[in-house]
GURO-136907 format. One record per residue (C-alpha): residue in one letter; x, y, z. Coordinates in nm, 2 decimals, decimal comma. Example, Ala and Ser with C-alpha at 12.3 -4.5 7.8 and 13.67 -1.06 7.14 Angstrom:
2
NODE|res|c1|c2|c3
NODE|a|1,23|-0,45|0,78
NODE|s|1,37|-0,11|0,71
//
This chain:
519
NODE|res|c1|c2|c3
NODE|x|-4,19|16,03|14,80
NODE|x|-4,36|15,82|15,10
NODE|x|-4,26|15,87|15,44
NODE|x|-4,21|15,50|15,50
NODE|x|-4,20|15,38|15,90
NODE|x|-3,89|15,30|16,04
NODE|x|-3,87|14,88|16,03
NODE|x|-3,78|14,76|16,44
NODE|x|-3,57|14,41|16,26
NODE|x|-3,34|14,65|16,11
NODE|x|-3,33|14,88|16,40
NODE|x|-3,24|14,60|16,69
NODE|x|-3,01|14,48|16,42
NODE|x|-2,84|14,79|16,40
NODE|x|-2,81|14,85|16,77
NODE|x|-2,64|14,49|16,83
NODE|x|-2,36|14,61|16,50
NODE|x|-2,35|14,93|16,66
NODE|x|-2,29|14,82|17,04
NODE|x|-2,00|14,57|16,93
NODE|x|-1,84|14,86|16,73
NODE|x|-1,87|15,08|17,05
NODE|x|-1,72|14,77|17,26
NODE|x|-1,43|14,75|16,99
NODE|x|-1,36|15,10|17,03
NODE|x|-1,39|15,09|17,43
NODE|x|-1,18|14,79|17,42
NODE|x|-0,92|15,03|17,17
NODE|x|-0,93|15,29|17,40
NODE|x|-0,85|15,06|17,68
NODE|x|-0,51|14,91|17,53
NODE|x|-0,44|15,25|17,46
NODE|x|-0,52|15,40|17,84
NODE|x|-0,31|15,10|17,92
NODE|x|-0,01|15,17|17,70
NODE|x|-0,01|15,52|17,83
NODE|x|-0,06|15,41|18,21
NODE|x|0,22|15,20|18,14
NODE|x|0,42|15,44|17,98
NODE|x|0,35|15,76|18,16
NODE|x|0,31|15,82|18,55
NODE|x|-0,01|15,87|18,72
NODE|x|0,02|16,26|18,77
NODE|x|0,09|16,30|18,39
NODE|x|-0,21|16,10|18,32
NODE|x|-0,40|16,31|18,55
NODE|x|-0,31|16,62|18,34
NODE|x|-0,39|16,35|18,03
NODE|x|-0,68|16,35|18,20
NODE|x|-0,73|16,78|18,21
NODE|x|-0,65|16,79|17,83
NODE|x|-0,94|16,52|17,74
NODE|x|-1,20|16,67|17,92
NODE|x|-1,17|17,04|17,77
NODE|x|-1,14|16,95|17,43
NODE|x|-1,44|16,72|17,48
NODE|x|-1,59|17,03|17,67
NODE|x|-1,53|17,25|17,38
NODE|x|-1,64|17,04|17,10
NODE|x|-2,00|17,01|17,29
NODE|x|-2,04|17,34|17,30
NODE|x|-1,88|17,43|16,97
NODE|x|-2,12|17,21|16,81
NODE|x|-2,50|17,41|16,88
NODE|x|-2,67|17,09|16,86
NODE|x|-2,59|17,04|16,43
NODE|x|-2,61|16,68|16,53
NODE|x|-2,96|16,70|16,62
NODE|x|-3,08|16,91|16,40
NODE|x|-2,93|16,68|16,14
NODE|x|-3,06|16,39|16,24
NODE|x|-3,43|16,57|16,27
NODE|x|-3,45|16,76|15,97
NODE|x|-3,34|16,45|15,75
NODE|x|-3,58|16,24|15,92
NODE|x|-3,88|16,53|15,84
NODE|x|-3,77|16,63|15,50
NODE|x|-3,66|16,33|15,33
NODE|x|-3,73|16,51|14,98
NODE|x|-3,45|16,73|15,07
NODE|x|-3,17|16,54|15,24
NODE|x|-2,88|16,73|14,96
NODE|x|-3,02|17,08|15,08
NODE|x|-3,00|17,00|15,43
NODE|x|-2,69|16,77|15,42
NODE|x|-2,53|17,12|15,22
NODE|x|-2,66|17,37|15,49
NODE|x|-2,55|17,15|15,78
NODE|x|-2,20|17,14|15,63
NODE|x|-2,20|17,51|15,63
NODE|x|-2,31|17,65|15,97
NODE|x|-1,99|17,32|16,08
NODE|x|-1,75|17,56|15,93
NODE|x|-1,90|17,83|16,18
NODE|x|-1,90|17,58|16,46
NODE|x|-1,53|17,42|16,42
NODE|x|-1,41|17,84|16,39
NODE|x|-1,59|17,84|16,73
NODE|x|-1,45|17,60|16,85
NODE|x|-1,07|17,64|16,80
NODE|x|-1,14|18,06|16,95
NODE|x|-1,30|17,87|17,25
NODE|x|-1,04|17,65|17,31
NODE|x|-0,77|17,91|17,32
NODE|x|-0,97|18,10|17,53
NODE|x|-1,00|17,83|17,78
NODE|x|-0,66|17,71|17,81
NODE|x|-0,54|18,04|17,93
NODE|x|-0,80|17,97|18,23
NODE|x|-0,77|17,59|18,31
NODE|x|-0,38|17,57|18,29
NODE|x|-0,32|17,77|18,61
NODE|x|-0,66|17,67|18,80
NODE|x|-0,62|17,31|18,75
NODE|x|-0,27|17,20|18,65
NODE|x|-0,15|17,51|18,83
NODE|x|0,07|17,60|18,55
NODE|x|0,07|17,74|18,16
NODE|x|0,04|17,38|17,96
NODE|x|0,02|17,60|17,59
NODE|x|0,12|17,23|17,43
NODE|x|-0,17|17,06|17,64
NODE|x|-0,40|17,37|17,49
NODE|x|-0,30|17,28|17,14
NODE|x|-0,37|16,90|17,14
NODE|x|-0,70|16,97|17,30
NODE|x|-0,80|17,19|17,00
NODE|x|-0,71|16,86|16,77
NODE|x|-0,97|16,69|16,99
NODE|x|-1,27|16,96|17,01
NODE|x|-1,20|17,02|16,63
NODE|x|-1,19|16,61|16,52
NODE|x|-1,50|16,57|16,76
NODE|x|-1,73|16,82|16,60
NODE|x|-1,63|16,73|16,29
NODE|x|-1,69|16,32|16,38
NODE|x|-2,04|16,43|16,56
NODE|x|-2,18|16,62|16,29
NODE|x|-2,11|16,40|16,01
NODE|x|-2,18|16,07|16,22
NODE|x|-2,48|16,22|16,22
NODE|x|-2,56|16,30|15,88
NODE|x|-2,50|15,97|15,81
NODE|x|-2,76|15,84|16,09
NODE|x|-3,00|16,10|15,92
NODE|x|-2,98|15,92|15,58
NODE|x|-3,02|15,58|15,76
NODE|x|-2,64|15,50|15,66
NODE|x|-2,63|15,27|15,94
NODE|x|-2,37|15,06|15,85
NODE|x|-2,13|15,33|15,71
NODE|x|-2,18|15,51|16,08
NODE|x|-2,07|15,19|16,27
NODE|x|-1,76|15,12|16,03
NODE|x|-1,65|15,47|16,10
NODE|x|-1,71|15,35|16,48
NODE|x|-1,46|15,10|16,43
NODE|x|-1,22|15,28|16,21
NODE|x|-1,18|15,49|16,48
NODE|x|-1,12|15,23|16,76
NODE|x|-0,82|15,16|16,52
NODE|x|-0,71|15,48|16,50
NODE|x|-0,70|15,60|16,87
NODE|x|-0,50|15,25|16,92
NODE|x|-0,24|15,31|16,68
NODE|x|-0,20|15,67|16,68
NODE|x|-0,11|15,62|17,12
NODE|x|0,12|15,35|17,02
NODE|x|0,30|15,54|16,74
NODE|x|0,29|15,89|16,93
NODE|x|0,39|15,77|17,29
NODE|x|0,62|15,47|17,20
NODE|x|0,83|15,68|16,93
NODE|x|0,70|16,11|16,92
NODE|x|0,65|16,21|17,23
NODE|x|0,58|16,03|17,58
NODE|x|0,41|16,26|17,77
NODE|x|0,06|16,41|17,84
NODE|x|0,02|16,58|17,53
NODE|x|0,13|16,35|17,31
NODE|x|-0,11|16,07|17,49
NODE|x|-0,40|16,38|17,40
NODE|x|-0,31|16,47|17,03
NODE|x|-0,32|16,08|16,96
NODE|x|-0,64|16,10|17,14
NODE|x|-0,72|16,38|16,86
NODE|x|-0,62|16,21|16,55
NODE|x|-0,75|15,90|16,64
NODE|x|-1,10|16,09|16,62
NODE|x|-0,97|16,30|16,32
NODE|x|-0,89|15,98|16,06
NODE|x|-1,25|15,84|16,06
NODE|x|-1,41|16,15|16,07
NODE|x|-1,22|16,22|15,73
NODE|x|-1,32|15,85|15,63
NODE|x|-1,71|15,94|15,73
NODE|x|-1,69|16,23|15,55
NODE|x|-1,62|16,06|15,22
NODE|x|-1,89|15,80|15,24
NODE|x|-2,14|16,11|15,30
NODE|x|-1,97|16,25|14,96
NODE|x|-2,08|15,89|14,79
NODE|x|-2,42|15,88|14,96
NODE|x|-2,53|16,22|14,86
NODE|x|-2,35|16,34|14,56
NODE|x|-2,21|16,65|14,71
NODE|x|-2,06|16,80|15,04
NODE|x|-2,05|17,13|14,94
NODE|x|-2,12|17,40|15,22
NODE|x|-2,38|17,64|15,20
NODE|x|-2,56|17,91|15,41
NODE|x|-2,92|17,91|15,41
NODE|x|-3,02|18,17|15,61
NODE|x|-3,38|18,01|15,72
NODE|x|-3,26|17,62|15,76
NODE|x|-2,96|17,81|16,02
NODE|x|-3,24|17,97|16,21
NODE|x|-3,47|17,66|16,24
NODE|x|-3,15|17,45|16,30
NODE|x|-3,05|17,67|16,56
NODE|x|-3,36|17,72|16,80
NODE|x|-3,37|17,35|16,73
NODE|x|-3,03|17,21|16,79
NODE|x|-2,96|17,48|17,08
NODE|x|-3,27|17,35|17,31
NODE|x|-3,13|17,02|17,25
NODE|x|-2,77|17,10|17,33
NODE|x|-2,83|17,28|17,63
NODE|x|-2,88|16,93|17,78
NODE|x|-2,61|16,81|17,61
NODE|x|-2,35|17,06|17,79
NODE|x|-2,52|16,95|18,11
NODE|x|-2,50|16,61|18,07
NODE|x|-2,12|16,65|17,96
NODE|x|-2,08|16,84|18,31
NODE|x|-2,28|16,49|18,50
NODE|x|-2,03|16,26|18,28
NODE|x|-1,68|16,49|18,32
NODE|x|-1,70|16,76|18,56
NODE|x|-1,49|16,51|18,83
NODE|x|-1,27|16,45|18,58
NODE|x|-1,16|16,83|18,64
NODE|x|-1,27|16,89|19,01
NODE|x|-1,00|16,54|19,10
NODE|x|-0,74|16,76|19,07
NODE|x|-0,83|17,10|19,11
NODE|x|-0,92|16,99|19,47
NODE|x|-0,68|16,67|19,54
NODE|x|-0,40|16,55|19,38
NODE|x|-0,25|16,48|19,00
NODE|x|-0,18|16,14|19,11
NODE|x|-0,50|16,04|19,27
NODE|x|-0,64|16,18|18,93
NODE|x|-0,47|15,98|18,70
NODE|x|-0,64|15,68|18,94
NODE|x|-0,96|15,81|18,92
NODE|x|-0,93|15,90|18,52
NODE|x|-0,84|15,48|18,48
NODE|x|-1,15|15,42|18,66
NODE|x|-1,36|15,66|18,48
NODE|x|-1,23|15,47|18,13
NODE|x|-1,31|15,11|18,29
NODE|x|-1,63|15,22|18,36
NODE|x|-1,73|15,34|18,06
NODE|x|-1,69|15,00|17,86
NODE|x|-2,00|14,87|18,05
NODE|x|-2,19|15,23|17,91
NODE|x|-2,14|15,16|17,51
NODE|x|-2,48|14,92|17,50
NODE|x|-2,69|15,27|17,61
NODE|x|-2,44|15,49|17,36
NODE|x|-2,51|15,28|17,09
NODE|x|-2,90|15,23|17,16
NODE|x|-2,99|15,62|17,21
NODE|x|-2,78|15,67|16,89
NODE|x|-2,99|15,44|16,67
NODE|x|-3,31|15,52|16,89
NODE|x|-3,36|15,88|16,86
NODE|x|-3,36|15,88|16,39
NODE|x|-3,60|15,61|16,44
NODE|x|-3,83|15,82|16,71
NODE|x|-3,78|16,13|16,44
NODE|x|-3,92|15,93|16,16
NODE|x|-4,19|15,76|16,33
NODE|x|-4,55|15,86|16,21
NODE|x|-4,78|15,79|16,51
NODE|x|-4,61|16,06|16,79
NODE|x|-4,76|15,84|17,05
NODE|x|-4,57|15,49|16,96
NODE|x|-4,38|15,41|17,24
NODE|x|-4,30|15,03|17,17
NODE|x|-3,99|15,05|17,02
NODE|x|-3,86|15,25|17,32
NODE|x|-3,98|15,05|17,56
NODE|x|-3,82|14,74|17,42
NODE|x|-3,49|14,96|17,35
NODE|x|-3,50|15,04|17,68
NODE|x|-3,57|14,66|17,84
NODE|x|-3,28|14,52|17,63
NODE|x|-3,02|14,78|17,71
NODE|x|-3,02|14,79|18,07
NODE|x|-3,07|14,45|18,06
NODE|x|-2,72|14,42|17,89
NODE|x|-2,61|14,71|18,10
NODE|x|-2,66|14,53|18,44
NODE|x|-2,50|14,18|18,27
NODE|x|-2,20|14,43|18,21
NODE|x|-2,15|14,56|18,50
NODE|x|-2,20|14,23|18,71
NODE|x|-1,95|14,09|18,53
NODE|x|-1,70|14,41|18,55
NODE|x|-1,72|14,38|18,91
NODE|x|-1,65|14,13|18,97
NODE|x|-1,30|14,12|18,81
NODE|x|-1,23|14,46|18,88
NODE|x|-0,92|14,43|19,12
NODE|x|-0,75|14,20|18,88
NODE|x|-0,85|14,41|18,59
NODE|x|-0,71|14,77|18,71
NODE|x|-0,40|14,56|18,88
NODE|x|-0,31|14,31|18,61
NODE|x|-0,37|14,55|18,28
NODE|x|-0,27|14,93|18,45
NODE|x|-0,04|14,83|18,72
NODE|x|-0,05|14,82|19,12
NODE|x|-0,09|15,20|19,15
NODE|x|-0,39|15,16|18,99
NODE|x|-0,60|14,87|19,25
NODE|x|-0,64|15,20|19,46
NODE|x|-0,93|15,30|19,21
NODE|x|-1,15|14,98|19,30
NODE|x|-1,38|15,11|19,54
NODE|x|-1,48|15,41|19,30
NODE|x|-1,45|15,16|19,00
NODE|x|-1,73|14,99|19,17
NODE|x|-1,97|15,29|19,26
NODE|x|-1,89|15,42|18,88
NODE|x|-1,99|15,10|18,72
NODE|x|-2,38|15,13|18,96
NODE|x|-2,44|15,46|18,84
NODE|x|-2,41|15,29|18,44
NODE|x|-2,74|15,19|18,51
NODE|x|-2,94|15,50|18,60
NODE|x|-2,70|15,67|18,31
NODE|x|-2,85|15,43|18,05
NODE|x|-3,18|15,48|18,12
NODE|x|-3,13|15,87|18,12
NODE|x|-3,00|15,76|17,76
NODE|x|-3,28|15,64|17,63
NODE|x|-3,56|15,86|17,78
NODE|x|-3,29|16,15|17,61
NODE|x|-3,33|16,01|17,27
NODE|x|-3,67|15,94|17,29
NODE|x|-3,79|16,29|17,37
NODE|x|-3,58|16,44|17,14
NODE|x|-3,70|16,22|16,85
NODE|x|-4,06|16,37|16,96
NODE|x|-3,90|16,75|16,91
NODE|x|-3,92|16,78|17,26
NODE|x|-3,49|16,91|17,33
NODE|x|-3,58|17,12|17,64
NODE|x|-3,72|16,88|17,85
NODE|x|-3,43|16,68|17,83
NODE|x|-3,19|17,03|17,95
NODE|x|-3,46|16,98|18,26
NODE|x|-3,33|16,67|18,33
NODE|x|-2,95|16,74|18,26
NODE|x|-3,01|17,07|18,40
NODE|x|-3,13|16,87|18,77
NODE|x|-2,82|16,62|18,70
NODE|x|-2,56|16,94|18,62
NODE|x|-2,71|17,08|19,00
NODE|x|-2,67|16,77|19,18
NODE|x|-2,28|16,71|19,06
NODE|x|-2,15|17,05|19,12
NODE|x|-2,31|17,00|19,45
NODE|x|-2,24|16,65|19,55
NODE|x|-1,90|16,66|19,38
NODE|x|-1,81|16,96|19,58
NODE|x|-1,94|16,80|19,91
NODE|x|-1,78|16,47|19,85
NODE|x|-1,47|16,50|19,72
NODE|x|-1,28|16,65|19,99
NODE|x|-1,46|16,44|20,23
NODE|x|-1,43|16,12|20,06
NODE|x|-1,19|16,16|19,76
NODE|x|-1,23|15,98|19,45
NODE|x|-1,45|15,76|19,61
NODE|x|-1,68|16,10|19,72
NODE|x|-1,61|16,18|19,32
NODE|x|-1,76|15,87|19,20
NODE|x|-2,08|15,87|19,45
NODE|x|-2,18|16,21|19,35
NODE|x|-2,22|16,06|18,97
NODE|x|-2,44|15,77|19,14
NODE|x|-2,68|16,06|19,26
NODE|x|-2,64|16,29|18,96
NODE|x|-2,71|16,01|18,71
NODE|x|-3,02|15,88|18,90
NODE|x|-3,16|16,26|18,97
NODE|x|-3,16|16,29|18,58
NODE|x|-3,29|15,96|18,55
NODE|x|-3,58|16,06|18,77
NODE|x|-3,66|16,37|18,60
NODE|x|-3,66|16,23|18,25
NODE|x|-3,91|15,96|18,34
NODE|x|-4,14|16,24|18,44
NODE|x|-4,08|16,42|18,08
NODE|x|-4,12|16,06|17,94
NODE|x|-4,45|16,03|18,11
NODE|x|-4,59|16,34|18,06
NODE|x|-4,51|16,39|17,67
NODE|x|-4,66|15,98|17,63
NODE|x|-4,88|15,87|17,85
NODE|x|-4,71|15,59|17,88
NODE|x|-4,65|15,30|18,15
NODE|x|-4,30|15,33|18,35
NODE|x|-4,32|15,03|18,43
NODE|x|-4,26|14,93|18,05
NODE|x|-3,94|15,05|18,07
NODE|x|-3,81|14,82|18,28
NODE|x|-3,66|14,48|18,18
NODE|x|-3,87|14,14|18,22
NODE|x|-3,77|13,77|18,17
NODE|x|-3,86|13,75|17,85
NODE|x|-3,64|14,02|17,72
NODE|x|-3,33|13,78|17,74
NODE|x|-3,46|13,56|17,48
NODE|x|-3,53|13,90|17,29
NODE|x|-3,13|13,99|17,32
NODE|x|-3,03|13,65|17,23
NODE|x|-3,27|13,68|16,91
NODE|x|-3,13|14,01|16,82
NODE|x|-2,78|13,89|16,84
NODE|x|-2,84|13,55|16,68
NODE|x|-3,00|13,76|16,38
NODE|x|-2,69|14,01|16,35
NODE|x|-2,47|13,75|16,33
NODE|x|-2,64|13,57|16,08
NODE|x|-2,63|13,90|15,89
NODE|x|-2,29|13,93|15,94
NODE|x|-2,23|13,61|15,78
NODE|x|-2,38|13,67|15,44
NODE|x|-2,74|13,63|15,49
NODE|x|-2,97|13,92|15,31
NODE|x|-3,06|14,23|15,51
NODE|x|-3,38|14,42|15,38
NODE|x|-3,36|14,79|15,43
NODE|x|-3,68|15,08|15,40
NODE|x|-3,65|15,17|15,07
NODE|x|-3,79|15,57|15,03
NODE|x|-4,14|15,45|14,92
NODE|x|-4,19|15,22|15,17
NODE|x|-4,11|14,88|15,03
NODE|x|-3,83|14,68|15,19
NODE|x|-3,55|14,61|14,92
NODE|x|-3,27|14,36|14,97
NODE|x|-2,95|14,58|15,07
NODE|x|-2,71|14,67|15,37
NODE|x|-2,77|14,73|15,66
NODE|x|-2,67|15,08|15,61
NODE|x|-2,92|15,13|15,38
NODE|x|-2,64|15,11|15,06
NODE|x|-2,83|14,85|14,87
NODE|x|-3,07|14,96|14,58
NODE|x|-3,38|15,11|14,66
NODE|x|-3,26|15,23|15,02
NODE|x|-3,34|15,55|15,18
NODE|x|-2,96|15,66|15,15
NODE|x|-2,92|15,51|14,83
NODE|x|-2,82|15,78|14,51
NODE|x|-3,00|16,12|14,52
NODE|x|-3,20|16,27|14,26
NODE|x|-2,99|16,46|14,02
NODE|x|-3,18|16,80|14,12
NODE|x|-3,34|16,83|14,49
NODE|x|-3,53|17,15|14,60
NODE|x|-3,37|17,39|14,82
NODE|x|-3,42|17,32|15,20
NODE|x|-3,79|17,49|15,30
NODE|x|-3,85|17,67|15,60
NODE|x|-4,17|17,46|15,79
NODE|x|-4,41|17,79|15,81
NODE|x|-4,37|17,78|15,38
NODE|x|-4,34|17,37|15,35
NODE|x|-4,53|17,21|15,11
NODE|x|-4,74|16,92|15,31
NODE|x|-4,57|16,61|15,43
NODE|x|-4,75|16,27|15,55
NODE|x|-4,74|16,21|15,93
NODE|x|-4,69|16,41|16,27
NODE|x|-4,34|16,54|16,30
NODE|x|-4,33|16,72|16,60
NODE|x|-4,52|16,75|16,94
NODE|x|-4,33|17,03|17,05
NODE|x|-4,41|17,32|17,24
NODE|x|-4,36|17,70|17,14
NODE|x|-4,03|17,77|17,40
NODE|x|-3,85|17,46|17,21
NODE|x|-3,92|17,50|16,88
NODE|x|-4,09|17,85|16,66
NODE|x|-4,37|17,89|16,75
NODE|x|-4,56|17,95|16,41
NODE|x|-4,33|17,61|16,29
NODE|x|-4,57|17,41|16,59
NODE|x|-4,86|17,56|16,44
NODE|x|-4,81|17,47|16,13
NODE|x|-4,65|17,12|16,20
NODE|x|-4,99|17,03|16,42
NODE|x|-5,26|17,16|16,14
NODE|x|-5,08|16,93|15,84
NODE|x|-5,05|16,65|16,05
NODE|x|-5,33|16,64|16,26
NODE|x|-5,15|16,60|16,58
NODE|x|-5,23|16,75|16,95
NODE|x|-4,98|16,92|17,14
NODE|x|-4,95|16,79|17,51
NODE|x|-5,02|17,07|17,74
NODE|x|-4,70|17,19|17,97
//
């Protein structure tokens, strides 16, 4: 089986499908943050609020990085996508046990230091939302990893529907209060994680669990280096969301936690790009290719800044007209949270790239520098400035990260920063790339890498016959640990000895002929 090069058409393609989903599922998420600011009052959507962020917390940690070590080890050992689909399903059962112990654990701490009181209900509909989101990450992924595009942005959207009409349902007739808002927050995550995990039972014939004692221990040191950064970017993106109202109050909270969802509608262009960007990077057989990131990156924050223009400029009228009057007291910090998309974004992409290239731990450098800066800034600010003080510290986190990252960037390529940055010409480019989805969209024929190389007519999600995730072979060999691999075409990894083992990087640079970059 040829290692065929990842195809940039299909890839922009995917991005534009991907980003509309994520904008259909910010714009879900928005009704429903509206329905519950209309229904609830701003200190219960500040403890709203409290209940998000730690089951998010806890599914990020629960996870161990599976969803990168998914995505790479499909992308390096495509002649063994059931074993590693199998043994990636397995160590998830260890991961979602982890997480609900975690999450119990937690709740006995953060109800009296934040909420100042026992919330065991709050607790419980957290767990629904760190158990949903591990599950929803890990196969999302697997699905990336086979190149089932088009089956990962329908689960997108399925659960946009979801989180819409599990808050209506919950808070208009079950329960209307802070915990219901947070277990329909849960189940909308749960239902298309469920749906996800039945397309990955068409796509690979089996979903099965199994341990595989050496694909854990490569997917650990793997997925652990890479998730390391993840916790600390978690901590840059929601640590306010917890410091609000530990050291102001509930109310002010609930302001801040409306701005900090506004916000993020103008961030789903960079979600969707890094999402698609870092399979491609994986698979990519020259280690020094930098064009499609460079482009990736031009076209996203060029959509990013046309976002956020725009955002601001309705912004009063947006928080007052949709979430109420209360809720115009957010605007100033609306506006600093929508400026610091842009450093974010960037951060995004440099984060996908270098982990495509095996290189997790320089991206915990970068988080790690952003993690520093908001515990400091947000503990500096806040009480000086309030939510306003909350939403300059992510302006300074998100561009510290940024900063680092395009030092990792630089060092690991070579290549020009300056590439990075959007130019005239990249408008036409997003124009092009949307022009060509919709024209996809509207019956045209989408050619997909099939697994020898050849492009074959098909989905976008690689469904069609002749695709990479198309049926599997009846028998595949059991997943291989690198140091015993049999030979595969092309570089796979450039990384150095304290981010992946050591004797892998050996090996890995012999067969392929690569040079490690010094550190």
């Amino acid at each position: 089986m040829r290692h065929a090069a990842p195809q940039r058409g299909n890839l922009g393609s995917a991005m534009v499908a991907l980003t509309a989903a994520r904008l259909a599922s910010v714009v879900a998420q928005f009704l429903a943050g509206v329905v519950a600011a209309r229904l609830l009052d701003p200190a219960a959507l500040g403890v709203s609020g409290v209940g998000l962020t730690l089951g998010w917390a806890i599914a990020i940690v629960a996870n161990g990085g599976l969803n990168i070590s998914a995505v790479y080890f499909l992308g390096r050992r495509p002649g063994e996508q059931r074993a590693v689909v199998g043994a990636v399903l397995g160590l998830t059962l260890g991961a979602l046990v982890v997480g609900a112990v975690l999450t119990a654990g937690a709740g006995v701490v953060v109800g009296p230091l934040v909420v100042g009181r026992q919330v065991p209900l709050l607790i419980g509909a957290a767990a629904v939302i760190a158990l949903a989101t591990v599950g929803y990450e890990v196969v999302g992924a697997l699905l990336l990893g086979l190149h089932r595009r088009g089956a990962y942005v329908f689960a997108d959207v399925a659960r946009s529907a979801a989180t819409f009409g599990c808050t209506v349902l919950i808070l208009a007739v079950v329960s209307r209060t802070a915990e219901g808002y947070v277990l329909a927050t849960g189940l909308g995550i749960a239902v298309p994680a469920l749906v996800a995990l039945v397309v990955l039972r068409r796509a690979t014939g089996s979903i099965r669990p199994r341990f595989d004692r050496e694909f854990s221990r490569d997917a650990m040191r793997l997925g652990l280096a890479g998730q390391l950064g993840n916790v600390l970017t978690f901590l840059n993106l929601r640590l306010d969301l917890l410091l609000v109202p530990a050291l102001l109050r509930l109310d002010l909270a609930g302001v801040y936690f409306v701005a900090t969802r506004v916000a993020e509608v103008v961030g789903q262009p960079s979600t969707a790009a890094s999402s698609m960007l870092f399979p491609h990077v994986s698979a990519q057989t020259d280690p020094r290719d930098t064009a499609t990131t460079e482009r990736t990156s031009r076209i996203t924050l060029l959509t990013t800044l046309a976002a956020v223009v725009v955002l601001a400029a309705v912004a009063p009228l947006v928080l007052g007209l949709f979430f109420g009057p209360t809720y115009r007291r957010g605007t100033t910090a609306l506006l600093l949270l929508l400026a610091s998309m842009l450093p974010l974004a960037l951060a995004r992409i440099l984060a996908a790239d270098l982990k495509g290239r095996g290189r997790p731990g320089l991206v915990s450098v970068g988080t790690g520098v952003g993690a520093i800066l908001t515990v400091a800034a947000d503990l500096a600010l806040i009480p000086l400035l309030g939510i306003e003080g909350a939403a300059l510290a992510s302006v300074i986190a998100y561009a510290g990260t940024a900063g680092v990252l395009l030092g990792c960037y630089r060092q690991v390529t070579g290549a020009r920063l300056l590439a990075l940055m959007p130019r005239p010409s990249d408008v036409g480019d997003v124009v092009r790339l949307v022009r060509g989805r919709l024209r996809r969209s509207g019956g045209a024929p989408d050619s997909t890498p099939s697994p020898d190389g050849a492009a074959s007519a098909g989905s976008a999600d690689g469904s069609g016959p002749g695709s990479t995730a198309g049926s599997t072979p009846e028998r595949e060999p059991a997943y291989t640990p690198r140091h015993a691999a049999r030979a595969t075409p092309g570089p796979t990894s450039d990384a150095v000895p304290h981010e992946m083992p050591p004797v892998d990087v050996a090996e890995e640079a012999r067969r392929s002929g690569a040079h490690r970059d010094p550190v």
